[in-house]
Every structure is written in C-alpha cells, then in structure tokens.
C-alpha positions as CSV (number, residue, x, y, z in Angstrom):
1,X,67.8,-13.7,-11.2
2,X,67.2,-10.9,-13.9
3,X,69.5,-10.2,-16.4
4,X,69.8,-6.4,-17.3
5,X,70.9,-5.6,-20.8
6,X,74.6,-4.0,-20.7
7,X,74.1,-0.2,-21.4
8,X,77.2,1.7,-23.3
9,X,76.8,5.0,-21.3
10,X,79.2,6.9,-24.0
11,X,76.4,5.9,-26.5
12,X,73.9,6.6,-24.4
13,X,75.4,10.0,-23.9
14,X,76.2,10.9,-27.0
15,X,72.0,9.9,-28.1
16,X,70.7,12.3,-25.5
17,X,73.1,15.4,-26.8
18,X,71.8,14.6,-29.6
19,X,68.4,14.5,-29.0
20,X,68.6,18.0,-27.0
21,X,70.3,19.2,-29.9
22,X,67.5,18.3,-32.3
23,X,65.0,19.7,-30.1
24,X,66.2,22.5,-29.4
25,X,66.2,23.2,-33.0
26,X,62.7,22.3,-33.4
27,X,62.1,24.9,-31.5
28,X,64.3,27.7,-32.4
29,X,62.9,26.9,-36.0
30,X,59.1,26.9,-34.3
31,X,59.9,30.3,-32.8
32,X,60.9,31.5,-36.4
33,X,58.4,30.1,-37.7
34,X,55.5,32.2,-35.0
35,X,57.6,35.3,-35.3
36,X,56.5,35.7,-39.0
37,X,53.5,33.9,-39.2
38,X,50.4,36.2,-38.6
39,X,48.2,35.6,-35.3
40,X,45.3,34.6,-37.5
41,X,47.2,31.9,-39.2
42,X,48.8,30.2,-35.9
43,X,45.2,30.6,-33.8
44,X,43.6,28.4,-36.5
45,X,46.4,25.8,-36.0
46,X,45.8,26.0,-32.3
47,X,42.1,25.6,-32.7
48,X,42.3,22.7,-34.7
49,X,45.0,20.8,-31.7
50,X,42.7,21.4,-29.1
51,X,39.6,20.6,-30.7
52,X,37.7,23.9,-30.8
C-alpha cells in the first residue's frame, strides 16, 4: 500500500496566489523594464539567450 503525504490545501493555496502574484510582478517589472530600454540594448540580451 502507498502512503501519500497529507497535503494542507489552504497552504497549498495560499503558495500558488502567491507564486502568481510574484510572477506576475516579474513581469509587469520586465515590461517596464523593455518599455525604456532601447531595441539595441534588449536584442543583444536576446542574442546572447539563444545563442546567436
């Protein structure tokens, strides 16, 4: 027989709000970030990730 580990689900909730939260903030600060950053500069970055 397999034992399953008990799961609080109002922790486990409150984790995953969380989580959206703190991406969602990555990204609003991301979008900043592109909005006043010149094409140039963010093309080089993008280069560099996919290894052009």
């Amino acid at each position: 027989m397999v034992h399953l580990p008990k799961i609080d689900l109002k922790e486990l909730a409150k984790e995953v709000r969380q989580n959206r939260k703190q991406r969602l903030e990555f990204v609003r600060q991301y979008v900043e970030w592109l909005k006043k950053t010149p094409n140039k500069v963010w093309v080089k970055g993008q280069k560099k990730v996919l290894g052009e």
